[in-house]
Backbone as CSV, one residue per row, in Angstrom:
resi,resn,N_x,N_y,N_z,CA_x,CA_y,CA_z,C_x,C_y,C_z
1,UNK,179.413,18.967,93.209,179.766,17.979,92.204,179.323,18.373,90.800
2,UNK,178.959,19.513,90.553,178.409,19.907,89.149,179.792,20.615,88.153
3,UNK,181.095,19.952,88.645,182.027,19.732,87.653,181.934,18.082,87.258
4,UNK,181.129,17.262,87.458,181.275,15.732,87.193,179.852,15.276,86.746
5,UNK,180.525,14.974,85.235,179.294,14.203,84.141,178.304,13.579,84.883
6,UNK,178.825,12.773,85.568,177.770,11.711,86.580,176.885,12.287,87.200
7,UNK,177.150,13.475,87.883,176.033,14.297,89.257,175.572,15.013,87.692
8,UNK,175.860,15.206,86.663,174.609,16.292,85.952,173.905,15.177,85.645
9,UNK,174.379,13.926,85.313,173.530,13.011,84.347,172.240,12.554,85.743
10,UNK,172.497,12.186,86.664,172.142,12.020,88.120,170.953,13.394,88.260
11,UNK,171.619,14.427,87.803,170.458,15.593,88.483,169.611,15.872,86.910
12,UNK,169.748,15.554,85.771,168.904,15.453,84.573,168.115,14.275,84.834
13,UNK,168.552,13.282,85.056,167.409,12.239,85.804,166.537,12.410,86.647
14,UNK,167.070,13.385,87.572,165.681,13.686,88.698,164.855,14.816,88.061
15,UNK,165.047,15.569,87.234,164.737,16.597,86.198,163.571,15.921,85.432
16,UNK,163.934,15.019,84.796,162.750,14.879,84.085,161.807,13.647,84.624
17,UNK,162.592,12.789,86.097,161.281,12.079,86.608,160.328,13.485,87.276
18,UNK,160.701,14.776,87.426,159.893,15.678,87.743,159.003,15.931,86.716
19,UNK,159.105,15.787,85.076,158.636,16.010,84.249,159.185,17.654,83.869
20,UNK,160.513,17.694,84.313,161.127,18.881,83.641,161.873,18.633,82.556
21,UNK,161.371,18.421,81.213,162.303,17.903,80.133,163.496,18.967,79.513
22,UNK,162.618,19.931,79.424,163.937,21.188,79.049,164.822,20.965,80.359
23,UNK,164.686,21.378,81.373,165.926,21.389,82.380,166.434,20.217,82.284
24,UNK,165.797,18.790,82.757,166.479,17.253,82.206,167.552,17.737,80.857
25,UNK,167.276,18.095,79.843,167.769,17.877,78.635,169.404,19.153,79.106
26,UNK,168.640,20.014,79.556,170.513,21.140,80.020,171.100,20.661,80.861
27,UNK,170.619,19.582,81.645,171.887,18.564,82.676,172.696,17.712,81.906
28,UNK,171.775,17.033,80.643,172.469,16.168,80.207,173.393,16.674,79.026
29,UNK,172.681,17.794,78.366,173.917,18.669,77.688,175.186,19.278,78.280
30,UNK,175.039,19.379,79.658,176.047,19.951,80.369,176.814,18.918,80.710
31,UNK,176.626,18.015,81.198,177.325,16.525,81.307,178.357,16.154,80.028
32,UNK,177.717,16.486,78.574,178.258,16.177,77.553,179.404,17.029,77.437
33,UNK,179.051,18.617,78.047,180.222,19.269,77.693,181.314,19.352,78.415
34,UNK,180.971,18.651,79.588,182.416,18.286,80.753,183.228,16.917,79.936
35,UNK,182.283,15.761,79.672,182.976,14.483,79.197,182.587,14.437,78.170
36,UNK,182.849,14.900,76.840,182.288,14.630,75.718,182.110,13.058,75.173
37,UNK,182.981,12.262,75.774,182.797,10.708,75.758,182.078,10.052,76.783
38,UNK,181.366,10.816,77.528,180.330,9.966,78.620,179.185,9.489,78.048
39,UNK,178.960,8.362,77.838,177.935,7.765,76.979,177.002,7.760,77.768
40,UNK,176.560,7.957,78.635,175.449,7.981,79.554,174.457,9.277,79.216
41,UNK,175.013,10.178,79.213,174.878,11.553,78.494,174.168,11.850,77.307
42,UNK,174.379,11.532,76.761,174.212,11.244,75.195,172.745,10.250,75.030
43,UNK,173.112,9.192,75.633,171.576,8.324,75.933,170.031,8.522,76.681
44,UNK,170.661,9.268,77.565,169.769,10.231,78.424,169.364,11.262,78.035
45,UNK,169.736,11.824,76.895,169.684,13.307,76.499,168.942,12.761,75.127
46,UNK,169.500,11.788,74.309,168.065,11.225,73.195,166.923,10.966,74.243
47,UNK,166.997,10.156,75.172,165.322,9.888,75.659,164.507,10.250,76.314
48,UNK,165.513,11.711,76.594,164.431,13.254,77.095,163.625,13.846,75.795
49,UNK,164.587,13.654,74.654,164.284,14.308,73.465,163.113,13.405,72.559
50,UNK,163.690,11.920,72.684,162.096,11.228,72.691,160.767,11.097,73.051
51,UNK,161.346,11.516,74.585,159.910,11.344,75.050,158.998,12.398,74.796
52,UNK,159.159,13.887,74.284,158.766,14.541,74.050,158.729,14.988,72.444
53,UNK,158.721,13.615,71.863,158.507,13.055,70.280,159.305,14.004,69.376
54,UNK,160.699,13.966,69.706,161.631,14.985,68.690,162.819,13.754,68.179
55,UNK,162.261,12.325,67.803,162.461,11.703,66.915,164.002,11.793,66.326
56,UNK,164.128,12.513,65.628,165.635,13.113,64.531,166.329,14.065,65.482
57,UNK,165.918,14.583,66.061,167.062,15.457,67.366,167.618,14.447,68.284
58,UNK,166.905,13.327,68.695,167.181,12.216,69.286,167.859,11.592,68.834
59,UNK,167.972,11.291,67.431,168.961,10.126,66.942,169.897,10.934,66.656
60,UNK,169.793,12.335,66.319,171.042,13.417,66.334,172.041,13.462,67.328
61,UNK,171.352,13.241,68.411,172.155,13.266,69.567,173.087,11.956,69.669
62,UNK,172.526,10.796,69.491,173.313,9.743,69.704,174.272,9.504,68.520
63,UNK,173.989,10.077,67.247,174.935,10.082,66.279,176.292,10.881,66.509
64,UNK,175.820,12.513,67.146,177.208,12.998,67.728,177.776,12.235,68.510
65,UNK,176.932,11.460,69.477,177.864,10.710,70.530,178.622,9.426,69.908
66,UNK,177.987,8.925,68.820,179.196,8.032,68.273,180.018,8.333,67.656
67,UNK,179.880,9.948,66.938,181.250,10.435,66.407,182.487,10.602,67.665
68,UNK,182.020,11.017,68.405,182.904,10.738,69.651,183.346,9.515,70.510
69,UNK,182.335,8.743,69.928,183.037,7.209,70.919,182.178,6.404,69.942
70,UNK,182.760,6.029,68.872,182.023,4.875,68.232,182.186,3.651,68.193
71,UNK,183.088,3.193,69.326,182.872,1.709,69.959,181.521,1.308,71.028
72,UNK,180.861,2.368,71.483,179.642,2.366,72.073,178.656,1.361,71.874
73,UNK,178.351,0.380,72.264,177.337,-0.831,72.019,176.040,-0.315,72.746
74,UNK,175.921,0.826,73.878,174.963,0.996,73.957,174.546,2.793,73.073
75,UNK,174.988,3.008,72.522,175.039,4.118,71.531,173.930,3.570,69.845
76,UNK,175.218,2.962,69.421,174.521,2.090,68.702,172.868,1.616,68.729
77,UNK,172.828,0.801,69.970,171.404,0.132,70.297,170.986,1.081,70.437
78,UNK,170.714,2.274,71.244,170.016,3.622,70.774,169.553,3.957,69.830
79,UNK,170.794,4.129,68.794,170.448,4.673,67.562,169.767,3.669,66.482
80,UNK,169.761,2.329,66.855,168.844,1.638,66.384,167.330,1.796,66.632
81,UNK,167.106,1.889,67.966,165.871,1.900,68.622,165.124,3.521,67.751
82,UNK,166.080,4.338,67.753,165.968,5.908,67.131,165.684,5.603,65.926
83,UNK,166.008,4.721,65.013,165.787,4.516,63.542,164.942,3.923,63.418
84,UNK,163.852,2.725,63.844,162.995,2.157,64.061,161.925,3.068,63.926
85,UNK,161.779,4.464,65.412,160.806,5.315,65.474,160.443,6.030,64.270
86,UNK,161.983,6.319,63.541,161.989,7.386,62.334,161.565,6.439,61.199
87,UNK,160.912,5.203,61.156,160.733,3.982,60.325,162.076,4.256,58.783
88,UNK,163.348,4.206,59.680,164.364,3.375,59.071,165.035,2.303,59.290
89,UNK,163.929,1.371,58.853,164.952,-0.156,59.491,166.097,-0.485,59.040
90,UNK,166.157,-0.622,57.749,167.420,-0.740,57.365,168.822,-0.134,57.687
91,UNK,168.712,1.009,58.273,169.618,1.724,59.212,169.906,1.497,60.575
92,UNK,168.053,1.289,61.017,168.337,0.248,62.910,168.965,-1.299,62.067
93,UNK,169.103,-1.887,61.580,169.406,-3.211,61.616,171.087,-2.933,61.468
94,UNK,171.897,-1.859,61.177,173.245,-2.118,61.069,173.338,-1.382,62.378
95,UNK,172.314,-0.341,63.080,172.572,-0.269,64.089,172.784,-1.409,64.944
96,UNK,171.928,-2.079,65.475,171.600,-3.326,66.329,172.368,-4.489,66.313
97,UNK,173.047,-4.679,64.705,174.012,-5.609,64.616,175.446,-5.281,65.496
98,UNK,175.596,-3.820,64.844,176.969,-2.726,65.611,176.883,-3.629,67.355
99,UNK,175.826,-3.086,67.408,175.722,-3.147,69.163,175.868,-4.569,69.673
100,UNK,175.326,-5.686,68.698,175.805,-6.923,69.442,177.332,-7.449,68.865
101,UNK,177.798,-6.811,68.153,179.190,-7.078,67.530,180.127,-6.168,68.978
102,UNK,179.333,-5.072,69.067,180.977,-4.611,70.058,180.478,-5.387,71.331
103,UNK,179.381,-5.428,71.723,179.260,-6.117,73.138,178.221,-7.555,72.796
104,UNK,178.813,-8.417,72.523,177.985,-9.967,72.246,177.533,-10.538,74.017
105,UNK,178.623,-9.528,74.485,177.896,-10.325,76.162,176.574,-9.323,76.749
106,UNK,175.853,-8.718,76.063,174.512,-8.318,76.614,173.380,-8.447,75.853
107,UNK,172.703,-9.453,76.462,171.394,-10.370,76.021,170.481,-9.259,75.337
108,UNK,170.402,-8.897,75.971,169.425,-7.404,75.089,169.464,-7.405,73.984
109,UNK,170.559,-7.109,73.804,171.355,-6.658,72.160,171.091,-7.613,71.433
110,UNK,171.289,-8.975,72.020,170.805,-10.036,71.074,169.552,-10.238,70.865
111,UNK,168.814,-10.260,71.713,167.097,-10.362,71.619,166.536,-9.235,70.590
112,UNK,166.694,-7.960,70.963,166.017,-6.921,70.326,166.937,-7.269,68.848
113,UNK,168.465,-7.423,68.444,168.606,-8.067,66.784,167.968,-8.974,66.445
114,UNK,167.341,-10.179,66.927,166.910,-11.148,66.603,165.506,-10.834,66.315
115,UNK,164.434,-9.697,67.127,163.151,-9.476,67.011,163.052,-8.123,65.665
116,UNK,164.475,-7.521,65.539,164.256,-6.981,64.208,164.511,-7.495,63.039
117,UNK,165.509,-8.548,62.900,165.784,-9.526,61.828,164.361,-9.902,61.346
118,UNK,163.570,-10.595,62.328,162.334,-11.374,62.405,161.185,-10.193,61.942
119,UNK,160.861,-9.273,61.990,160.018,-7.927,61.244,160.471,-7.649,60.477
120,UNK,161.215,-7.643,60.257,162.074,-6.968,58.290,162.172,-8.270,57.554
121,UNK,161.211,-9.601,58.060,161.397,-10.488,56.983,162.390,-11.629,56.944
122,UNK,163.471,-11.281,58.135,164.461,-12.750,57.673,164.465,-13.349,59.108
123,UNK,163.269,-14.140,58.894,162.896,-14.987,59.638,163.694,-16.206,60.348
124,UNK,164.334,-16.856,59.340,165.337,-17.936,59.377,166.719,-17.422,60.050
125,UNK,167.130,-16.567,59.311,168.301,-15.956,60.219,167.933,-15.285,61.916
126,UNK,166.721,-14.675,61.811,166.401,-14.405,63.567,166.370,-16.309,63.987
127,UNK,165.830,-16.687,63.895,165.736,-18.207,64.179,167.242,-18.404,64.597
128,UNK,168.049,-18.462,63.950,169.440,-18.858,63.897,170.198,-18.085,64.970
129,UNK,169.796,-17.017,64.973,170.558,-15.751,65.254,170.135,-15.957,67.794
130,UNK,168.576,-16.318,67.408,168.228,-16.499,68.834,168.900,-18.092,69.242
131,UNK,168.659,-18.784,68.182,169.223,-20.938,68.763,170.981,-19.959,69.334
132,UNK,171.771,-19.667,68.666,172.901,-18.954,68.932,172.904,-18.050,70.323
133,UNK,171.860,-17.397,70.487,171.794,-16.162,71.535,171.263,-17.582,72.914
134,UNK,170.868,-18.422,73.112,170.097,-18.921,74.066,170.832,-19.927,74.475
135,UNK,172.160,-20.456,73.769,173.026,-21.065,74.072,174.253,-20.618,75.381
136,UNK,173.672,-19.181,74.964,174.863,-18.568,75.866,173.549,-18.008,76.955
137,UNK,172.415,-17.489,76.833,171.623,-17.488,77.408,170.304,-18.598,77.921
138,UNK,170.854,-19.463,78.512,169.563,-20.898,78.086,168.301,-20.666,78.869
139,UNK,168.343,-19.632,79.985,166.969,-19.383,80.778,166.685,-18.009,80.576
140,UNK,167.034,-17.280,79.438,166.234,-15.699,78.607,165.205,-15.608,78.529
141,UNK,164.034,-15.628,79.414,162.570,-16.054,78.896,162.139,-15.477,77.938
142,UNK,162.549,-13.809,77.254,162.108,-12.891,76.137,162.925,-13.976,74.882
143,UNK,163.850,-13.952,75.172,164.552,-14.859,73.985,163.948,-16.200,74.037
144,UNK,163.920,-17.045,74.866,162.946,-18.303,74.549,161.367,-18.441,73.560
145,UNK,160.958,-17.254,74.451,159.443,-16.712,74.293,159.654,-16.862,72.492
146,UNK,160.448,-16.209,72.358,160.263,-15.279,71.055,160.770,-16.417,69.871
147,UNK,162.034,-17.110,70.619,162.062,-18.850,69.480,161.504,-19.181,69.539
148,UNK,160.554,-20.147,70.796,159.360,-20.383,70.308,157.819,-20.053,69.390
149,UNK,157.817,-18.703,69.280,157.130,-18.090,68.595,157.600,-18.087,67.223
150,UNK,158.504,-17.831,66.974,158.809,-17.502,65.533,159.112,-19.235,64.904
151,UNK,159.431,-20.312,65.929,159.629,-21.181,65.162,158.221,-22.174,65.097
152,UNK,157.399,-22.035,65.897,155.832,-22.372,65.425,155.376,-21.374,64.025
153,UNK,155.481,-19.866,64.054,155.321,-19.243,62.771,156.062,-19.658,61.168
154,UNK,157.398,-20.397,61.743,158.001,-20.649,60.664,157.695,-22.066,60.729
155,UNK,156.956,-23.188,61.043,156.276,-24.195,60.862,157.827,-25.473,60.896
156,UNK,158.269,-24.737,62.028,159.660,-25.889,62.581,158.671,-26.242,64.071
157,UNK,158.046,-26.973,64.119,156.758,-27.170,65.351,157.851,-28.387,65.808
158,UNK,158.848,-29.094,65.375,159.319,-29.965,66.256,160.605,-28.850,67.053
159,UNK,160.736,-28.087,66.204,162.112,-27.220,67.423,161.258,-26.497,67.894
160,UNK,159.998,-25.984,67.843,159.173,-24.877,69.104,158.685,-25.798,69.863
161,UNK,158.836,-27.046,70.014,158.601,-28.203,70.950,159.159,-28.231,72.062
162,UNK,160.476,-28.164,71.255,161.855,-28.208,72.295,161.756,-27.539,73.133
163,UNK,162.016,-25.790,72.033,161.867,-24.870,72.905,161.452,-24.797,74.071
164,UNK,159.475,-24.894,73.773,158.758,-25.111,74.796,158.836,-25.871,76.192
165,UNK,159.706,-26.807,75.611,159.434,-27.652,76.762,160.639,-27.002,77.725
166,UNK,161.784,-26.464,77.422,162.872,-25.859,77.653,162.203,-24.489,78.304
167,UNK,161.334,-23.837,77.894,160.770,-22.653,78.329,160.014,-22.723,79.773
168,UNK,159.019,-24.044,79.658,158.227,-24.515,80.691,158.621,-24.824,82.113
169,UNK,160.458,-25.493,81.248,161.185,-25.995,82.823,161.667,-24.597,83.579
170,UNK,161.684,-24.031,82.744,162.275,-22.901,83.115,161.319,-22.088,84.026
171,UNK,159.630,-21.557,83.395,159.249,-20.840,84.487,157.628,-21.514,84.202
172,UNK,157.827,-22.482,84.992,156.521,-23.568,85.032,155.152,-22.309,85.291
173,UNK,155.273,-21.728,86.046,153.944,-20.708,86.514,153.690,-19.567,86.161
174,UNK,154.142,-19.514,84.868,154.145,-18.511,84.481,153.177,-18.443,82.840
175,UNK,152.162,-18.044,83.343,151.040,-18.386,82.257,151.195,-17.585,80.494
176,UNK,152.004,-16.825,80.539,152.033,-16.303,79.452,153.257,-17.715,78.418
177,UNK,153.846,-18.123,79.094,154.933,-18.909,79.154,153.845,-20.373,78.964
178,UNK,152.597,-20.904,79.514,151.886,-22.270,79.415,150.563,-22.098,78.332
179,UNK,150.542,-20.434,77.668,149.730,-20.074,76.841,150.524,-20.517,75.657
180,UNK,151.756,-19.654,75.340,152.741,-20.696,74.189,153.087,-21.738,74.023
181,UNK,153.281,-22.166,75.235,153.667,-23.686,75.603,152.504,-24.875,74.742
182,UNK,151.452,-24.431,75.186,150.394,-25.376,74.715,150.162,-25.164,73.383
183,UNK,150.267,-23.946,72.703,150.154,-23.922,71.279,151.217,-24.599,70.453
184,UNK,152.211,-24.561,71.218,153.807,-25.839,70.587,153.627,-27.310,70.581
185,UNK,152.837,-27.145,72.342,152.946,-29.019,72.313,151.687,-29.283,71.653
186,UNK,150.498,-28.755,71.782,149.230,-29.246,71.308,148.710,-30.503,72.647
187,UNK,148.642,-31.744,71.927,148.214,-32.520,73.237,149.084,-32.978,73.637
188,UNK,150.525,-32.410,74.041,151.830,-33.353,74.628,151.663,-32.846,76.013
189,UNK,152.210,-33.558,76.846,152.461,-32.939,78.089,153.509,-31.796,77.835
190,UNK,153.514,-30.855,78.544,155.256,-30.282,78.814,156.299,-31.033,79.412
């Protein structure tokens, strides 16, 4: 099967859970050069190149891969996550937007835009951006977690109420979840 993107991307995966990153990284280059549009390839082949802190070869990689398929929502979110490391936010934030614009149906995409909106300062719009994301997601616990947090920080303590109490029904035993909880309600019940 080593004419098919999939079995190299498949045998670069077992490559570098061996901790073979050079060989990992020539499966997934070889993968690229059978399907030059296999986005799997391309993603796998930045986070061989990450993990072994080559930063700008990493986001290199996923940039060729969106010259080749730049409808990619998980390309994009890559190359956001890649711009972040290289501390260019302003470049991950049109990344991250890209990625929840071509695919709005994966929660991810929305959470991680909403937690970079919220670090670069526009607080109110992550606010907006998660009430929006949790509608379509109403039991996201990272996305709950994180409205509630940011809307006690932004001193809306009657909507991190809500939240909370919305968070609580959701995963009653779950203490990281009754640690926020109580900083929202104060002396309310949940």
């Amino acid at each position: 099967n080593a004419d098919r993107p999939e079995s190299r991307v498949a045998l670069g995966g077992f490559r570098a859970a061996l901790g073979q990153a050079d060989a990992a990284h020539a499966q997934f280059t070889a993968a690229i050069q059978l399907d030059p549009e296999f986005v799997p390839a391309y993603v796998n082949a930045a986070d061989v190149l990450r993990a072994q802190g080559r930063d700008q070869e990493s986001a290199d990689t996923l940039q060729q891969g969106l010259q080749r398929v730049p409808m990619s929502a998980a390309l994009h979110h890559a190359l956001g996550l890649a711009r972040i490391r290289l501390q260019q936010p302003d470049l991950a934030m049109g990344s991250f937007r890209r990625a929840v614009e071509l695919d709005p149906a994966t929660a991810r995409y929305s959470y991680v835009y909403a937690v970079a909106l919220h670090s670069t300062g526009q607080v109110d719009e992550s606010i907006r951006h998660l009430q929006e994301a949790v509608k379509r997601w109403p039991y996201d616990r990272e996305m709950l977690m994180a409205l509630t947090s940011f809307q006690l920080e932004s001193g809306k303590r009657r909507d991190a109420q809500v939240t909370a109490r919305r968070l609580v029904a959701a995963y009653p035993a779950d203490p990281q979840v009754r640690v926020l909880a109580a900083q929202a309600l104060g002396d309310q019940p949940p």
